[in-house]
C-alpha positions in Angstrom: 38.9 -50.6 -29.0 39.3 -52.3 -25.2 39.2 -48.1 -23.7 35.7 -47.4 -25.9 34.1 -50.7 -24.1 35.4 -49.7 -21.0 33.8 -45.9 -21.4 30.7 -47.7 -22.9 30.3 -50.1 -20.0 31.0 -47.2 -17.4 28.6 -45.6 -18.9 26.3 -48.0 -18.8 26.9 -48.7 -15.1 26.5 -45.4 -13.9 23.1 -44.4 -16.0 21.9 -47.8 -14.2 22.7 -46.5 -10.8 21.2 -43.3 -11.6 18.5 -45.1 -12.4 17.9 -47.0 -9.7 18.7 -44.1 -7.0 15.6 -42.3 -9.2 13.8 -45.5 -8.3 14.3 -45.0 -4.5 13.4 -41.1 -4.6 10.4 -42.1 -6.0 9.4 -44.6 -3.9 10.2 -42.2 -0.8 7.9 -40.1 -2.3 5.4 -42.3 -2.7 5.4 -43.2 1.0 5.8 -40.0 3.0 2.5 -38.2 3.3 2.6 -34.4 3.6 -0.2 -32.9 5.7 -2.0 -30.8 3.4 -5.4 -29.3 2.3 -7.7 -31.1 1.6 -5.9 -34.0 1.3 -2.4 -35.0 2.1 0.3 -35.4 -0.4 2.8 -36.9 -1.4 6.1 -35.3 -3.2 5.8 -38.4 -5.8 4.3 -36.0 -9.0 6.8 -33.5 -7.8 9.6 -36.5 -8.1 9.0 -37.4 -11.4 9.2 -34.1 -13.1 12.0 -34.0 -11.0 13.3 -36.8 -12.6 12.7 -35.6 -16.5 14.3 -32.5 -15.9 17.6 -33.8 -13.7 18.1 -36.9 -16.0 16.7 -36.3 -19.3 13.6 -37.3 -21.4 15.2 -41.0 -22.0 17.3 -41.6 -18.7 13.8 -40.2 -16.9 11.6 -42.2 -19.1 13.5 -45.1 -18.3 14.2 -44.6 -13.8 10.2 -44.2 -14.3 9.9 -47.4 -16.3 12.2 -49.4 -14.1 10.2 -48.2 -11.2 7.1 -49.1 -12.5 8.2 -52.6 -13.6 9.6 -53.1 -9.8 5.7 -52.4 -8.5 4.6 -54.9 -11.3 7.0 -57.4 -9.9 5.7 -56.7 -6.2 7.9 -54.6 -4.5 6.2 -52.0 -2.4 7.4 -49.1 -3.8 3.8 -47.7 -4.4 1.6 -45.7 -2.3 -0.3 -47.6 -0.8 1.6 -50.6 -0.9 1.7 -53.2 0.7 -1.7 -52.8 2.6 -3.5 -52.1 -0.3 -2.1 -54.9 -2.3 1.2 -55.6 -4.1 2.5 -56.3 -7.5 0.1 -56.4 -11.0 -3.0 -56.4 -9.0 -1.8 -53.1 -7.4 -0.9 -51.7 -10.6 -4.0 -52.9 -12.4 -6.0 -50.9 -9.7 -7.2 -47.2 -9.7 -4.0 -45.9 -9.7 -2.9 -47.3 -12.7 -3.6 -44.9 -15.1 -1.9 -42.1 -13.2 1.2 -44.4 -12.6 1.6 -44.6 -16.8 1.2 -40.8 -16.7 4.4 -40.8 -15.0 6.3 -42.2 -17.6 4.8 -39.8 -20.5 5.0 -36.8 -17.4 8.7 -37.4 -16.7 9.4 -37.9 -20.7 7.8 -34.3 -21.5 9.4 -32.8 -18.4 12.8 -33.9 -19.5 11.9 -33.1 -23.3 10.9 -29.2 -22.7 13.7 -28.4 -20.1 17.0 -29.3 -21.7 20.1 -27.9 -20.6 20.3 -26.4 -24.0 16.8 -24.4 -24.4 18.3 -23.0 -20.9 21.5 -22.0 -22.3 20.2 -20.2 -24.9 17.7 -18.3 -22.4 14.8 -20.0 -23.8 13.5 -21.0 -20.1 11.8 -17.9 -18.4 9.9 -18.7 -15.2 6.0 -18.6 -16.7 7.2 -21.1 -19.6 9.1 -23.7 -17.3 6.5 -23.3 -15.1 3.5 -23.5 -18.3 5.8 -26.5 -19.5 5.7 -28.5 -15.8 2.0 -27.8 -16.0 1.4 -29.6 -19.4 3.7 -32.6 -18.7 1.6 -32.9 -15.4 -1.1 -32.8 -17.0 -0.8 -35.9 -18.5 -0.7 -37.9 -15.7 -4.1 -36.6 -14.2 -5.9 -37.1 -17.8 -4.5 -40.5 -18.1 -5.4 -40.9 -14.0 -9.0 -39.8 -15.0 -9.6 -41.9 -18.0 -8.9 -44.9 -16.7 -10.5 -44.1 -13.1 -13.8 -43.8 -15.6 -13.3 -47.1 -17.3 -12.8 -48.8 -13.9 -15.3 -47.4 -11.7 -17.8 -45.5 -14.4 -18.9 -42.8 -15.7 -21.8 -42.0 -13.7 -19.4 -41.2 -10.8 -17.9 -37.5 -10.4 -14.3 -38.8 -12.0 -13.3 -35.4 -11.4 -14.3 -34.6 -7.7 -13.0 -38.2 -6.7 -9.5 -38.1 -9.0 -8.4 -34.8 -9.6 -9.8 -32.1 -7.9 -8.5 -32.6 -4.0 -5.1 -32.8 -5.5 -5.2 -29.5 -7.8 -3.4 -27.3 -4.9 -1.2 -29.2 -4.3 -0.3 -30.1 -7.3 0.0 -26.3 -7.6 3.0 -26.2 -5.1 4.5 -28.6 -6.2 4.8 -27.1 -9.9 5.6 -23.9 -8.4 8.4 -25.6 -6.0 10.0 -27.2 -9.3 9.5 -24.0 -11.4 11.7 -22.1 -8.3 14.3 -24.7 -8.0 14.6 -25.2 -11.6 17.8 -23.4 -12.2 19.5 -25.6 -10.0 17.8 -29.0 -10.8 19.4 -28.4 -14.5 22.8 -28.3 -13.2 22.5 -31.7 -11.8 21.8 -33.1 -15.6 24.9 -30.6 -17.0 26.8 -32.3 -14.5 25.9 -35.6 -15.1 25.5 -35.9 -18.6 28.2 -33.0 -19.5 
């Protein structure tokens, strides 16, 4: 009984420093801009599908949740952040419904690219890459939606939160649908 709670609490340990070692990625991410056209980027979108396919729907769900909740409590792991404000009022801002995308993005990402559907040769190039594209998508709809509740309707949502991001948002997918084969092996050789 005392070797199954140690296992358990090892366990335990290590998906919590996985965790929070997803955490930092992502707020790297957030911070390094990429020169790029039209706008720069940063790798962030490209992090959290990262994240659901490395760690898992839950485990990804779960480094995107703690992340979140460490913006909400004001540490400046956003884009953004600090100069444009810390904490809740950050969050609450228009970013805030593409940072809840993340969590249903990295979810999805993890769900539709197990190590399993690969094994079995379920995971060609064009469906990886069409699955990445609809747990993506979610985070720009979400983005969009509550961009228009904030600032209005009347105002080109689209043009202003999607559109000078579609390219590279394009890379990115097509970076993640190239290094895929390799970004599964991290979660068969950390959950295996």
């Amino acid at each position: 009984m005392e070797a199954v709670k140690k296992i358990e609490l090892n366990k335990i340990v290590k998906i919590v420093l996985i965790a929070i070692f997803g955490t930092l990625l992502l707020t790297i991410s957030a911070k390094i801009k990429i020169p790029f056209y039209p706008v720069p980027m940063t790798m962030q979108t490209f992090v959290v599908l990262f994240l659901g396919i490395a760690l898992g729907p839950k485990i990804g769900l779960a480094t995107v949740t703690l992340y979140l909740l460490e913006g909400i409590f004001g540490f400046p792991v956003f884009a953004n952040s600090p100069e444009k404000g810390l904490g809740l009022v950050y969050f609450t801002g228009p970013t805030m419904g593409y940072l809840i995308g993340f969590l249903v993005a990295a979810f999805l990402a993890g769900l539709f690219t197990t190590p399993k559907t690969s094994l079995e040769g379920k995971n060609n190039y064009l469906s990886i890459f069409l699955k990445l594209l609809f747990s993506v998508s979610f985070i720009y709809v979400l983005g969009l939606l509550w961009l228009g509740i904030l600032i209005g309707w009347d105002k080109p949502i689209f043009k202003l939160g999607a559109q000078p991001f579609l390219l590279a948002e394009l890379f990115k997918l097509i970076l993640l649908t190239v290094l895929y084969p390799w970004i599964i092996k991290i979660n068969i050789k950390l959950f295996r």
